[in-house]
N, C-alpha and C positions, 0 to 999 in steps of 0.2 A: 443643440441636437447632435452634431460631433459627437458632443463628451458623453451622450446616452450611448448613442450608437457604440463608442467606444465599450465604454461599461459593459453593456449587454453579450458584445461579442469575448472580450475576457473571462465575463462572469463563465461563459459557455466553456469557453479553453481553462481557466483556471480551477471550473468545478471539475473539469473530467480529470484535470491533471489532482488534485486533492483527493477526487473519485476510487482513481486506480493506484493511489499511494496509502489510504485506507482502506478497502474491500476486503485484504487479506487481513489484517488485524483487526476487524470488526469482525470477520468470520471466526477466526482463533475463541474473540473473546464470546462469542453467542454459541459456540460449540463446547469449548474443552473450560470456557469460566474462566480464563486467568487471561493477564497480562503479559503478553509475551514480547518480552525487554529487550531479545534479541532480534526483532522483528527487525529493526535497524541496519541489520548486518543482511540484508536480502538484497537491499539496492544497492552494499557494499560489492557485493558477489557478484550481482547480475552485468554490473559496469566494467569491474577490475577484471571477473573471470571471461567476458567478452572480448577485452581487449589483449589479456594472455593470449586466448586462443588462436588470433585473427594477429597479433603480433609475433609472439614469440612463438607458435605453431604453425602459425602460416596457413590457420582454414582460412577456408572461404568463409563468405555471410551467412549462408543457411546452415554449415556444419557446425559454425561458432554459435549459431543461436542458439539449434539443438543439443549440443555441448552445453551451452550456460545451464540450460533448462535442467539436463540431467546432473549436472554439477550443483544446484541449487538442490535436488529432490536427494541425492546421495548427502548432502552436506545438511537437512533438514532431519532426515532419517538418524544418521551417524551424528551428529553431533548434538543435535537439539533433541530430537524426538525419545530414543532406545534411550541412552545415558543420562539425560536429567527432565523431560518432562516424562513420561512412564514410568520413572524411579520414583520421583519425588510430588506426586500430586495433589498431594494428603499433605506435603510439609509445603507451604505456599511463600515461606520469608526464602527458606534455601532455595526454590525454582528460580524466587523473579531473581534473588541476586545471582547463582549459576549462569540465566541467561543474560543478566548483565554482564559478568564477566567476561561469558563466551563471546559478547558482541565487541567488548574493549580488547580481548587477545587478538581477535580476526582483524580490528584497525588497524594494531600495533604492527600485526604481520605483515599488511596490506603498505601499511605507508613506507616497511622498510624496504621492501620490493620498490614500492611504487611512491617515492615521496610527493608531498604537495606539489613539488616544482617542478616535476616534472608534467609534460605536455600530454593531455590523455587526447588520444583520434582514435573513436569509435567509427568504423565505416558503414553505419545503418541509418545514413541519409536515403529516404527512398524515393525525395524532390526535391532538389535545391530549390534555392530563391524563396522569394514570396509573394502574398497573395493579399489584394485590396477584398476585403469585405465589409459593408457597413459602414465605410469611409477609413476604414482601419487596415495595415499595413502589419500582416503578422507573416512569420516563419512557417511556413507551408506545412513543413515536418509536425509541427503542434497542430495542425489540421488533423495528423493522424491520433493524434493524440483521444480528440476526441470521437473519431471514431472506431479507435477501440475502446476506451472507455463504454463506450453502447454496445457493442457486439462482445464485449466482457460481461457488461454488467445483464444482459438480456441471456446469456447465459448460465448465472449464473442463477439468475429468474428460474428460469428453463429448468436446468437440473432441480434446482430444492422442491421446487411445487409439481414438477410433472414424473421426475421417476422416483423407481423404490428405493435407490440408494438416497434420493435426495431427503426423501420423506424418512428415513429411519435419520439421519443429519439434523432434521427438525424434531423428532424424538427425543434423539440425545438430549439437544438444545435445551429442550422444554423441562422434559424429568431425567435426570440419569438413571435415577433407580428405576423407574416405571420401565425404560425401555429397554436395561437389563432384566428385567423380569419378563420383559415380552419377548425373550429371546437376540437382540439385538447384540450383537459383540461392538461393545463402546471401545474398546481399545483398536479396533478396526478403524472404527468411525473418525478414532480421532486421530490415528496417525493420514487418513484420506482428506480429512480435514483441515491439518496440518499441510499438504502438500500442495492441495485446491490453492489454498492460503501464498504462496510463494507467486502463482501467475501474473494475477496483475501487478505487485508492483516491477516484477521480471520487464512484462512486457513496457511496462513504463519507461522505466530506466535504458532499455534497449532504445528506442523512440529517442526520446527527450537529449542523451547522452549527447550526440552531436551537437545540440543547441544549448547546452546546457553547462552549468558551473559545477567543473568535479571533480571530488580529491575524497581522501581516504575516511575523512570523518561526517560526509555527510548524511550518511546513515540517524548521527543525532537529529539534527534537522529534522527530517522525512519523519522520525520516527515520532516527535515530539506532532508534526502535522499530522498524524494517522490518531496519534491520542485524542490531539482536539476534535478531530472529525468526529472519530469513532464515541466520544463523552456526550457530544452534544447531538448526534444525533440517536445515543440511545446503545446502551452497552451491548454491542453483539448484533442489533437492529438493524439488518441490511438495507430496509427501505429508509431507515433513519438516516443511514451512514450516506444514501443518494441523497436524499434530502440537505443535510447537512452540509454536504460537500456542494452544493450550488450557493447553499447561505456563505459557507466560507470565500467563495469564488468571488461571489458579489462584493462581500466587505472588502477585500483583496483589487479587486478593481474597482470600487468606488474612491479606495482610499488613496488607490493609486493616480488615479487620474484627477480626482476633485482637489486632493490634497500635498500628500507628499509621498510618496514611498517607502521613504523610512519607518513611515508608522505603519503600513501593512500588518505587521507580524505584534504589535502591539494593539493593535485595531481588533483583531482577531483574538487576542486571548480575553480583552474589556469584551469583547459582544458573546464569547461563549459564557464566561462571568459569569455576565447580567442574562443571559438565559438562564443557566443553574440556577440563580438566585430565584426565580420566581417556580421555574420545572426540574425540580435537581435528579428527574429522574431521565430528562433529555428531552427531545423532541417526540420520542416516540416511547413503548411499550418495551424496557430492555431485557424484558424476561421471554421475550420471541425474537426467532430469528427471521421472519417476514412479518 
């Protein structure tokens, strides 16, 4: 009964934290149709440029987060957005490797500032200690974890189905050309989509960073976890990509606890697999974005 209780309570924390590390590249890919390679280099920024500002500038916590934020939408704009996905959308081999490139310049810059061995102290603890639930013994901090993941993803609910910007978002999604002809400006759509895109895993990394393992390339990591979510629950499928990310959470701690740890992340790429094998089109409908 422990090792349920156990499970249960990970699966909750591990799906929210899978959650909010794919939502924004599941929206990219149900929006603008591609694979966005550089997506990796968002939790790079959110960490490294949080820690500049509050170290080496001396803000406080609310100016450095405001900072990250706008640091993240100028460096989305400028380096991703205007120069190679706008340019190049139509040539699909030059984008994804462009945005690979750009994610491997920005490590290379990142670690020579900031090498591995050095000591990262992000100071966006917002409770010490921790907290028994369930007979479980977790970092308080990850409690927030999930509850932004909800007040994100209810959000993001919110906007696509209830307003007009959200509902021309699901236009694009559906048809390009249709909602160009119905008057929609898709190059609007997709640079708002584009920046939608950078929030959650912003807010993640801000959260999680104190408790967390982190150095200049873990952008790969994240980004390879945002793949898997985002495939198996359905390309661009927001309600897939929630879905998904509870099934990952659970393999993730059942393996953990029943098993051994080190298979986690081996555990997870055998079970999205063997779902593709039988639904290769995911969990859900990838040609909608709810």
């Amino acid at each position: 009964m422990e090792v349920i209780q156990s499970v249960l309570m990970y699966t909750v924390m591990l799906g929210s934290l899978y959650l909010l590390i794919s939502l924004g590249f599941s929206l990219i890919c149900g929006v603008l149709g591609i694979f966005n390679l550089g997506y990796g280099i968002t939790f790079v920024i959110a960490v490294y440029g949080m820690w500049m500002l509050t170290d080496a500038f001396g803000f406080g916590v609310v100016p450095a987060i405001i900072g990250v934020f706008i640091l993240q939408f100028i460096f989305t704009l400028g380096a991703i957005y205007f120069p190679i996905v706008k340019r190049y959308m139509e040539q699909e081999e030059f984008l994804l490797t462009s945005l690979l490139l750009v994610s491997f310049i920005v490590e290379e810059l990142v670690n020579h500032v900031y090498p591995i061995t050095a000591g990262v102290d992000i100071p966006t603890t917002i409770v010490k200690g921790t907290t028994s639930i369930l007979g479980s013994t977790v970092p308080t901090q990850m409690l927030f974890v999930v509850v932004c993941a909800v007040v994100i993803t209810l959000f993001f609910i919110i906007f696509l189905l209830k307003t007009r910007l959200g509902l021309k978002i699901q236009a694009v999604s559906q048809n390009y050309s249709a909602a160009r002809l119905m008057g929609v400006r898709v190059n609007r759509i997709y640079m708002i989509a584009m920046l939608l895109a950078v929030i959650p895993p912003t807010v993640c990394m801000i959260i999680i960073a104190p408790i967390w393992s982190i150095e200049p390339k873990m952008g790969e990591n994240l980004l390879q976890s945002a793949i898997l979510v985002t495939i198996l629950g359905g390309l661009g499928n927001l309600r897939g990509t929630i879905i998904a990310s509870l099934i990952v959470g659970f393999i993730s701690a059942s393996i953990a606890f029943v098993f051994d740890p080190r298979l986690v992340n081996a555990a997870i790429l055998i079970g999205v697999f063997f779902v593709l094998l039988f639904k290769p089109e995911g969990i859900t409908k990838s040609e909608k974005l709810w």
